[in-house]
C-alpha positions in Angstrom: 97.5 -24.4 -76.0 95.5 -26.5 -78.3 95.7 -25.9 -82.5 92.7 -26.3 -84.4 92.8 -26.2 -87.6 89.9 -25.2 -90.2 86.9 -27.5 -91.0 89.0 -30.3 -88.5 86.2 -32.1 -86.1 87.9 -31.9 -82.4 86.9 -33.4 -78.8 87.6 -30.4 -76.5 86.5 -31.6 -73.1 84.2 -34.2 -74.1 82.1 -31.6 -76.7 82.8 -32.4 -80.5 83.5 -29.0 -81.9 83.4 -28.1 -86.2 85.3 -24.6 -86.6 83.9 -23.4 -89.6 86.2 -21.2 -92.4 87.6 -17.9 -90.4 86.5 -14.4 -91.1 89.6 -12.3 -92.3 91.7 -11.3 -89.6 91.5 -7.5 -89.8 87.5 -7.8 -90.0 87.0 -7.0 -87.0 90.5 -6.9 -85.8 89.8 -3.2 -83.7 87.1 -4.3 -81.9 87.6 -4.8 -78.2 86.7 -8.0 -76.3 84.2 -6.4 -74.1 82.7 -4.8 -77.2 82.6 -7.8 -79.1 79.4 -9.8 -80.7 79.1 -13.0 -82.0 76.6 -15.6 -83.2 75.9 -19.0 -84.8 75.7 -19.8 -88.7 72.0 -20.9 -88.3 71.3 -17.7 -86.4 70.1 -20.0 -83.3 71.9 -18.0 -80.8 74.1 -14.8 -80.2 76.3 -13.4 -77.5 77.0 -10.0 -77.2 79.4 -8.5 -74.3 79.2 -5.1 -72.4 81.9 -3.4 -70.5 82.2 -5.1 -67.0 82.5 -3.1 -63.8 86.1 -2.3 -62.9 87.6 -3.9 -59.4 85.1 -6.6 -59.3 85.8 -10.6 -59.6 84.1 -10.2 -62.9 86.1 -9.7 -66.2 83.7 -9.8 -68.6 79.6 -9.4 -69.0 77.5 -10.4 -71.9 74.3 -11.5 -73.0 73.3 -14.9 -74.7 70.4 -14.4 -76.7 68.5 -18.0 -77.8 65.3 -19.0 -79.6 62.4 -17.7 -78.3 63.6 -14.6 -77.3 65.1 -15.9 -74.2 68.1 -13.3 -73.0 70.1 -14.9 -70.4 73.3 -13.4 -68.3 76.6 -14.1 -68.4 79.9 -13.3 -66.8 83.2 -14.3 -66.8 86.3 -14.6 -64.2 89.8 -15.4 -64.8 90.9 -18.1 -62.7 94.7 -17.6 -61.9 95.0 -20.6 -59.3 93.8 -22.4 -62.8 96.8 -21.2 -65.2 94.7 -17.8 -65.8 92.0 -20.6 -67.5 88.9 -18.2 -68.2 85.6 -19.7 -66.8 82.0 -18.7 -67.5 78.7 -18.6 -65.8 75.1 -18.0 -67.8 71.9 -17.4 -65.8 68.4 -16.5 -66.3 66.5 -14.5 -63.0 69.1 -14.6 -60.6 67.7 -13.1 -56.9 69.6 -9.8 -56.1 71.4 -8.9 -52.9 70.6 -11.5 -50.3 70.6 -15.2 -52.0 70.7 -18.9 -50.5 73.1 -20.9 -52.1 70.2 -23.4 -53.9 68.2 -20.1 -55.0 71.5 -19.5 -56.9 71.9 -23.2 -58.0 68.4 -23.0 -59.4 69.2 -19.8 -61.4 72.1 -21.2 -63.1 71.7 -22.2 -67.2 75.7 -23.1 -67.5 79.4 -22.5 -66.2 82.2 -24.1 -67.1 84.8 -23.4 -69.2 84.6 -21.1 -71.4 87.9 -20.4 -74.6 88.7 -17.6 -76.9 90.1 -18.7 -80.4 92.5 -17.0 -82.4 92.4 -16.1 -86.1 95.1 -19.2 -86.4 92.9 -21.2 -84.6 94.9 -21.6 -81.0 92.8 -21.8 -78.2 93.0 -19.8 -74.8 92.0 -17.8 -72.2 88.9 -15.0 -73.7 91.0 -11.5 -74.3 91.3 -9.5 -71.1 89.3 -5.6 -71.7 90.3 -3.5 -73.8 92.4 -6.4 -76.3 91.2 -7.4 -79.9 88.5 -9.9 -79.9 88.6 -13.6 -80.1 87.5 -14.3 -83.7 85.3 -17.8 -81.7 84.4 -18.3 -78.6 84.5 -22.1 -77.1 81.9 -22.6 -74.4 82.2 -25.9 -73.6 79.1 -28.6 -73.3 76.9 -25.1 -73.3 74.6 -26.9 -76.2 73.7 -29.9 -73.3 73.8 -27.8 -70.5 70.9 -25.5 -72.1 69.1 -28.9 -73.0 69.3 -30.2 -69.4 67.6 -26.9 -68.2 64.2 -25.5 -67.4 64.4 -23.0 -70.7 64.3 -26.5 -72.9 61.9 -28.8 -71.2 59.5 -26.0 -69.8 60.3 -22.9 -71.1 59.5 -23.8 -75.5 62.7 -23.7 -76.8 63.1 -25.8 -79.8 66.5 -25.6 -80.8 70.1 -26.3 -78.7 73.2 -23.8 -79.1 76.4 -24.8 -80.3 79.3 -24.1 -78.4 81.2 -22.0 -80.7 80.5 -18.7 -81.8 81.9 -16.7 -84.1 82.5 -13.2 -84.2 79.9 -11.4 -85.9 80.2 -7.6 -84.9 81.6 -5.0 -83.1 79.1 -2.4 -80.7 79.9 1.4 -81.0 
């Protein structure tokens, strides 16, 4: 695991990352993972998760909302082949059911990797259900990713994300 500390400018796989002053621990400290919300400090984007179906590949489900009221879906699997590494995928009008493999492709904002960090600022895997909340969430080279895609060049959107988030909120 990698320590950040506060206010310390990092290159975490080739994205330069500022982690801003922590919220107090115990803030949101009972709020599960796949309750969780975050968002930016500029109020450019927001991610809020939802309860993911049981049994599936998927351990986690949220929504990114960006500028322009553009809500896109996301999802996340636990790679254990990658030293239980957590990886994330965001998409905006996916096909359902039958899909070719490029109607997919075409659908797909961002994946990669995708970090939960601590309150001490140790970076890992995102909490599994039902654990407290990461108090940031790392989505690594999500800002270019978005600006390499159809929402920035064709679909008006004027500002990038950053790829940290900070957690904002719990859902009831």
């Amino acid at each position: 695991m990698i320590a950040v500390g506060r206010g310390v400018r990092h290159i975490i796989t080739g994205t330069a990352v500022l982690l801003g002053a922590c919220l107090p621990a115990a803030a949101h400290a009972a709020c599960p993972q796949e309750l969780a919300v975050y968002s930016q400090p500029h109020g450019d984007a927001a991610i809020d998760f939802r309860p993911a179906m049981r049994g599936g590949a998927e351990m986690a489900a949220f929504r990114l909302l960006l500028g322009q009221g553009i809500v896109l879906d996301g999802s996340v699997i636990r790679h254990e082949q990658a030293g239980g590494r957590s990886y994330g995928l965001v998409a905006q009008d996916c096909p359902h059911g039958d899909a070719t493999g490029a109607e997919l492709d075409a659908c797909i904002i961002w994946q990669g990797a995708l970090y939960g960090v601590d309150d001490k600022g140790e970076i890992g895997p995102l909490p599994s259900r039902g654990k407290p909340a990461a108090e940031r969430l790392l989505l690594a080279d999500l800002g270019p990713a978005v600006g390499n895609s159809r929402l920035y060049a064709e679909g008006g959107l004027d500002r990038l994300p950053w790829d940290v988030f900070q957690l904002s909120g719990c859902q009831e």
